[in-house]
C-alpha positions as CSV (number, residue, x, y, z in Angstrom):
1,X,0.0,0.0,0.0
2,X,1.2,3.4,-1.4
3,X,1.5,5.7,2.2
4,X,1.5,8.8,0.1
5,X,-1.6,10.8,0.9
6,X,-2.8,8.0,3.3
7,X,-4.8,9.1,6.5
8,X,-3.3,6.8,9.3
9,X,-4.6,6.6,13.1
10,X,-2.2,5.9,15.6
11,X,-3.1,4.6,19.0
12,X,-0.6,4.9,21.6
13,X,0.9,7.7,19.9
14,X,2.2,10.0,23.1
15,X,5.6,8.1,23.6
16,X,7.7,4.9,22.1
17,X,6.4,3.2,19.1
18,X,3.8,5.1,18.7
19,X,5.2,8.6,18.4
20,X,8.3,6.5,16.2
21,X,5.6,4.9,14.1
22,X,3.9,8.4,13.4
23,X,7.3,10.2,12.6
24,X,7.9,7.2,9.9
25,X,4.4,7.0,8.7
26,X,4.7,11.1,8.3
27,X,8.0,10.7,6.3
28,X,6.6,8.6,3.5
29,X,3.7,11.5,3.1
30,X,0.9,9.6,5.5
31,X,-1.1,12.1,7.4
32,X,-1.5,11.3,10.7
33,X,-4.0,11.4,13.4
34,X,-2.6,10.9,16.9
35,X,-4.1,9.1,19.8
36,X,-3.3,8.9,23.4
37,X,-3.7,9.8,27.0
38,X,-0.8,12.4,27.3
39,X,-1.8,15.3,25.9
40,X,1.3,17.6,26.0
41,X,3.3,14.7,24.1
42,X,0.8,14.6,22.0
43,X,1.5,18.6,21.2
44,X,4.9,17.9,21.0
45,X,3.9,14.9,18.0
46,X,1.7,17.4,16.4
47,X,4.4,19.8,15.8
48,X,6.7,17.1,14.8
49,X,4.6,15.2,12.2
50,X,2.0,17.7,11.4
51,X,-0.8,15.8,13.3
52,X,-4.2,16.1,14.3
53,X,-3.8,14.4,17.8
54,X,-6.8,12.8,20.0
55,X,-6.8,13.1,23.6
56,X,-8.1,9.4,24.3
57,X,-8.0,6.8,27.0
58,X,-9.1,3.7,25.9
59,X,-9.9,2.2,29.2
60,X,-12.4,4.3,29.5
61,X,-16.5,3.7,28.5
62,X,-17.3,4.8,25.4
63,X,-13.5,6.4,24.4
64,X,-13.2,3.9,21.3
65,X,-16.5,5.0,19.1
66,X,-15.4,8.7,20.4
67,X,-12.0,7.8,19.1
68,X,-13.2,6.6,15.9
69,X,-16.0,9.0,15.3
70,X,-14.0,12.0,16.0
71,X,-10.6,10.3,13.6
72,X,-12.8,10.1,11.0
73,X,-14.3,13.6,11.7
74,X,-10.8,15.2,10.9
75,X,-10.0,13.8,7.8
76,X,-13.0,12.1,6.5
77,X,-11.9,9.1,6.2
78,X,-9.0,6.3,7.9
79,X,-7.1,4.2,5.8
80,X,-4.9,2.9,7.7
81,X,-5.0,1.8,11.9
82,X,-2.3,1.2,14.1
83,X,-3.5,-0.2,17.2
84,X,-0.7,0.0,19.2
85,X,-2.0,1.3,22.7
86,X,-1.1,-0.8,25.5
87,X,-0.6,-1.3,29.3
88,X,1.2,-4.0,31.3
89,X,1.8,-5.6,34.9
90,X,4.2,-7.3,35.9
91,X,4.0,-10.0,39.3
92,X,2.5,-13.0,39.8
93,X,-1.0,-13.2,38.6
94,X,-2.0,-14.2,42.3
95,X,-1.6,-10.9,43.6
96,X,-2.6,-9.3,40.1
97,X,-6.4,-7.6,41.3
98,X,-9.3,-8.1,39.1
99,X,-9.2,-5.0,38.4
100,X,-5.9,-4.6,36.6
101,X,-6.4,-8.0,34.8
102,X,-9.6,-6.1,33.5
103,X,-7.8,-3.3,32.5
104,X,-5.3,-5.1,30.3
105,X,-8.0,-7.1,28.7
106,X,-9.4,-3.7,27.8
107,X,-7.2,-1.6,26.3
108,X,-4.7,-4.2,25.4
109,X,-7.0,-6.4,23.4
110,X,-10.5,-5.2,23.4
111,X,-10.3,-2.0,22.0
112,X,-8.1,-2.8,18.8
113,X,-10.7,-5.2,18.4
114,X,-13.6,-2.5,18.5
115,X,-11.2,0.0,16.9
116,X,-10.9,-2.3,14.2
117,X,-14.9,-2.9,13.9
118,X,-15.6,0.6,14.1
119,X,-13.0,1.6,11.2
120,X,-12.8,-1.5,8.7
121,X,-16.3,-0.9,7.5
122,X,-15.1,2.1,5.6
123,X,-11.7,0.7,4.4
124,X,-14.0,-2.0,2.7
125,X,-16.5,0.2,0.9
126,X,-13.6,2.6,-0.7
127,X,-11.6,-1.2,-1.4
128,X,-8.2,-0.2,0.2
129,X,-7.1,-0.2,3.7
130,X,-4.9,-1.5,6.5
131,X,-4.5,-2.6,9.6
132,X,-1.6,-3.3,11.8
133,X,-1.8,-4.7,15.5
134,X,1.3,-4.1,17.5
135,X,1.9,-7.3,19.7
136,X,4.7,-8.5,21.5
137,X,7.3,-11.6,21.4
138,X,5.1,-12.5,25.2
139,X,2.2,-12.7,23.3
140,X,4.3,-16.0,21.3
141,X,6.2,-17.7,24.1
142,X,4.5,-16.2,27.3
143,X,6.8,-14.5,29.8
144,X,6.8,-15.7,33.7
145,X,5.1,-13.0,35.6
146,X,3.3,-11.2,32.8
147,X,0.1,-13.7,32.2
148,X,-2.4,-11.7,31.4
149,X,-0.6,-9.0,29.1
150,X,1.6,-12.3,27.4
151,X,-2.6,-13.9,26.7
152,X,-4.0,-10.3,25.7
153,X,-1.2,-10.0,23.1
154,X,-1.7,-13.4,22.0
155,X,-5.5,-12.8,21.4
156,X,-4.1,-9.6,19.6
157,X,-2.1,-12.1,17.1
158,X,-4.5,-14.9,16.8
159,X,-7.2,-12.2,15.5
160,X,-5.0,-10.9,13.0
161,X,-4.1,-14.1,11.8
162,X,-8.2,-14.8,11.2
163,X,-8.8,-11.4,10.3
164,X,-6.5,-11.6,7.8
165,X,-7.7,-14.0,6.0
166,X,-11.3,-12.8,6.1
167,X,-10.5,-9.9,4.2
168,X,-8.2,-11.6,1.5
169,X,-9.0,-10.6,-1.6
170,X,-11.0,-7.5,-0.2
171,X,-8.8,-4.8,-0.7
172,X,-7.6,-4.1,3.3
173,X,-4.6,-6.0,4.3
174,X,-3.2,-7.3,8.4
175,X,-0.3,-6.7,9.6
176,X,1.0,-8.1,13.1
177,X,3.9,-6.4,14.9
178,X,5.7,-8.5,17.4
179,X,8.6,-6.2,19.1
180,X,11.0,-7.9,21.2
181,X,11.9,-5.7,24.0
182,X,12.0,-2.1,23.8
183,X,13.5,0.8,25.5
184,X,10.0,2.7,26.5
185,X,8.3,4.2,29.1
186,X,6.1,1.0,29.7
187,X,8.2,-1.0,32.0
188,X,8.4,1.7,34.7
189,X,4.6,2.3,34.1
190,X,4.0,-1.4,34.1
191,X,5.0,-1.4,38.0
192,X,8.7,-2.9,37.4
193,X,12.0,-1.5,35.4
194,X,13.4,-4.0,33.1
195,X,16.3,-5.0,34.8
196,X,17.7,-8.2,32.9
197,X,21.1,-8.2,31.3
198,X,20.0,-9.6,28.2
199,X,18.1,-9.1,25.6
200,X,18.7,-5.4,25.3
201,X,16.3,-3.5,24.6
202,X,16.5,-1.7,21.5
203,X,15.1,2.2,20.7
204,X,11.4,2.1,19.1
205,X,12.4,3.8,16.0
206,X,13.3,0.7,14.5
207,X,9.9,-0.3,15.4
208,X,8.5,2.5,13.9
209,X,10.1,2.3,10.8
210,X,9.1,-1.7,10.4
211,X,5.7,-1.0,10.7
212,X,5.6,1.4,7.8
213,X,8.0,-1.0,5.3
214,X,5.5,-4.2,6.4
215,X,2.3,-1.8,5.1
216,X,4.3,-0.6,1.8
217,X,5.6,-4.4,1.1
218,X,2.4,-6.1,2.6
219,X,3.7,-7.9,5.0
220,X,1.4,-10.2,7.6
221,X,4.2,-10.8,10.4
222,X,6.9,-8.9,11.4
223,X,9.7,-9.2,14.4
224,X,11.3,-6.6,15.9
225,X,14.6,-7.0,16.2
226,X,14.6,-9.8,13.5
227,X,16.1,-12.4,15.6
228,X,12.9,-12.8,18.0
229,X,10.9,-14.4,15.2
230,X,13.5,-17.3,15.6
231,X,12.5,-17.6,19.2
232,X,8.6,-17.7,18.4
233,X,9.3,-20.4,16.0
234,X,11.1,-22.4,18.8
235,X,8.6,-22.3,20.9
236,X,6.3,-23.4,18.3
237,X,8.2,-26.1,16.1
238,X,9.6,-27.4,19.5
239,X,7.7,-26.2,23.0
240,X,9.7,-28.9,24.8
241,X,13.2,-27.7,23.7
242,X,12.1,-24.4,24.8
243,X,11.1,-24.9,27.9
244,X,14.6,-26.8,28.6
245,X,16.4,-23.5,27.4
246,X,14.2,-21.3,29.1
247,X,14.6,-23.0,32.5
248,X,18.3,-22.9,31.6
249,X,18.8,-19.6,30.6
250,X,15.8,-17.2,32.3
């Protein structure tokens, strides 16, 4: 899909990938309409990438038809979404409370999926559209102490792997973007710092940048940094031998 001209939504956009996504999206000619919760980062990503931005939380009752009534308002139209808004906790799930599990569930997998609903109706009438789900390499493998973000992003990738191919051949195309771990905000939000030698984390511009090459080359799956797709497939082709490694290695 040709980005020239396109109008592109961006959840998530106050910070990380999100603002990295909008800067990359802007520099192929995309216009950009930028959601999130801060609202003097999203000043500072209006300036920088010439954006309408969206003061929207999406945890909230009612903020994803606001969201998509009022993106569509400013343009006219969306042809491309970026759900890439998302929260996390880390600890065991025994002392997660309902409450935060709810959250999660909410804004990590619930509202792409009503963002999605709200939006793809119009990308199907005009024949041309695209969506793209930002997951994570937890929502593949799982990650100790991070069970309900790892299931909500692995709801995120199981519905853009049906999605996709219910709208084959339709003219709107799925991408799903599984970063590895990046150097964000979200860990200190999420309640702990990443703190682990290895892998290190990388900056989310190359995250950015993916996710507009996968919508101009069509790609369904990406991995960001490369390498982590090799660790999804592990844990697919052989969950035993992972499990070995991962009791081995952390």
């Amino acid at each position: 899909m040709n980005l020239g001209g396109s109008i592109c939504l961006v959840t998530g956009a106050s910070g990380g990938i999100g603002r990295a996504t909008c800067l990359a999206l802007h520099g192929r000619g995309a216009r950009i309409v930028a959601a999130g919760r801060d609202e003097a980062a999203l000043r500072s990503i209006a300036g920088a990438a010439d954006a309408e931005c969206l003061v929207a939380d999406l945890s909230e009752p009612g903020s994803v038809d606001r969201l998509a009534q009022d993106a569509v308002s400013a343009f006219g139209r969306i042809d491309v979404l970026v759900n890439n808004a998302g929260i996390g906790w880390a600890g065991p799930f025994d002392q997660m409370g309902p409450e935060t599990a709810a959250a999660l569930i909410s804004v990590n997998l619930a509202a792409p999926v009503a963002l999605t609903r709200a939006l793809l109706p119009g990308m199907l009438e005009r024949g041309r559209g695209w969506i793209v789900n930002v997951a994570s390499i937890a929502g593949h493998v799982g990650v100790r102490d991070e069970a309900v973000y790892s299931a909500t992003k692995a709801g995120l990738i199981s519905f853009s792997e049906a999605l996709r191919w219910e709208l084959s051949g339709r003219g709107v195309g799925v991408t799903v973007v599984s970063p590895g771990v990046v150097r964000t905000a979200f860990f200190e939000r999420r309640g702990r710092p990443y703190d682990r030698s290895r892998p290190r984390p990388i900056p989310p511009e190359p995250v950015g940048e993916a996710i507009a090459v996968a919508i101009e080359r069509g790609r369904a799956e990406v991995f960001v940094p490369g390498w982590v797709g090799g660790v999804a497939r592990l844990r697919g082709g052989a969950p035993a031998t992972f499990r070995r490694l991962s009791r081995r290695f952390g």
